[in-house]
C-alpha positions as CSV (number, residue, x, y, z in Angstrom):
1,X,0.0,0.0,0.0
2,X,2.5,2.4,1.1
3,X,4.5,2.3,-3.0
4,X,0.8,3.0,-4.5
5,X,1.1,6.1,-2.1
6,X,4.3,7.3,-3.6
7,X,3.9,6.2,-6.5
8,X,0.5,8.8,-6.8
9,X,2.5,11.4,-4.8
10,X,5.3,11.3,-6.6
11,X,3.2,11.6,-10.5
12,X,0.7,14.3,-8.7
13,X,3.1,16.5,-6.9
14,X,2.1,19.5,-8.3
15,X,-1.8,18.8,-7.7
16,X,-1.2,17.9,-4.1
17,X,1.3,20.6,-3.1
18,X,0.0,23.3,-4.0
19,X,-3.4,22.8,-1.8
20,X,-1.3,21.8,1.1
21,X,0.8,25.3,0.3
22,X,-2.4,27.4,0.2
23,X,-3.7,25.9,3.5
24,X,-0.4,26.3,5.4
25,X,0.0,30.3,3.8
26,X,-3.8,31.2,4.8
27,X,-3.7,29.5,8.2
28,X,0.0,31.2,8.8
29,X,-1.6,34.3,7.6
30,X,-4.5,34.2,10.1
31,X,-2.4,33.5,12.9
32,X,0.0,36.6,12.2
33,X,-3.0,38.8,11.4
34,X,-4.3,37.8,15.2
35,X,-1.4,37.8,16.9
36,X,1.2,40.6,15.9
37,X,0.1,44.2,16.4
38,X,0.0,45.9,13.1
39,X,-0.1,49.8,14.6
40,X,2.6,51.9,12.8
41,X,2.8,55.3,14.9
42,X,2.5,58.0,12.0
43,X,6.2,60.2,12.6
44,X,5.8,63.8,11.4
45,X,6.8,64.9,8.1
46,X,8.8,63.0,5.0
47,X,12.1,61.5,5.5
48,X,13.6,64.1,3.7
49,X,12.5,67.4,5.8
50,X,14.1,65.1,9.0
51,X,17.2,64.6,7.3
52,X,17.5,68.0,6.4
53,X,16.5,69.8,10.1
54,X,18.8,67.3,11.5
55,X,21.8,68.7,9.0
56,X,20.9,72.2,10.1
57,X,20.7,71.3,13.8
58,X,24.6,69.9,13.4
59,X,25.7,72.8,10.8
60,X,23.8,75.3,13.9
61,X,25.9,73.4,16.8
62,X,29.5,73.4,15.0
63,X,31.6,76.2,16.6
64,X,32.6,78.5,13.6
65,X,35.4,80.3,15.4
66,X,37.4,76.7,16.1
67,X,39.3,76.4,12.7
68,X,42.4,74.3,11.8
69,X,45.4,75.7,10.6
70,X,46.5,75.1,7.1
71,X,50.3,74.7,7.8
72,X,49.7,71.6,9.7
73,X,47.3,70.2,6.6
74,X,45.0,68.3,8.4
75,X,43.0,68.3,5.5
76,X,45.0,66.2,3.5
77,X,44.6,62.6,4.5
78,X,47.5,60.4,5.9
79,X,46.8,56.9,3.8
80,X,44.4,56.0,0.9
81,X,42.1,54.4,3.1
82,X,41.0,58.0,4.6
83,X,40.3,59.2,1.5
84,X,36.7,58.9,1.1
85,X,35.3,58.7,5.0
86,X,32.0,59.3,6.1
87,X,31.7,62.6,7.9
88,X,29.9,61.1,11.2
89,X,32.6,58.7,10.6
90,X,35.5,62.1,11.0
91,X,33.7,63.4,14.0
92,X,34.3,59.9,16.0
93,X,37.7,59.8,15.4
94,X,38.7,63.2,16.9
């Protein structure tokens, strides 16, 4: 009995997985839709305007009267690999 069962398993695959897919996909799908919380809180204005008040806020903060010398060319970097940093990635460093 149990080679008849694979036997018909294994020629109707398709027609038998698929079924068994959609039942374990809608009963997975009910059980998320009960049990998570799906509440998003709602943050004000676009990703963009944060970016940019946040920019300004750290551009209003920097001390303008602090500035390097340029005989000791801090500016120029001492290896290839701090060429192209991050400036959040500068302002750890110091």
């Amino acid at each position: 009995m149990l080679p008849i069962l694979f036997n018909f398993l294994r020629v109707y695959a398709p027609y038998v997985t698929l079924p068994v897919a959609a039942v374990i996909g809608f009963v997975g799908y009910q059980l998320e839709s009960r049990l998570s919380d799906r509440y998003t809180p709602v943050e004000p204005g676009s990703i963009e305007e944060r970016r940019e008040e946040r920019l300004l806020n750290e551009e209003l903060k920097k001390d303008l009267t602090n500035v390097d010398s340029l005989k000791e060319k801090k500016f120029v970097p001492k290896t290839v690999f701090e060429k192209n940093v991050s400036p959040s990635l500068l302002e750890s460093n110091k």
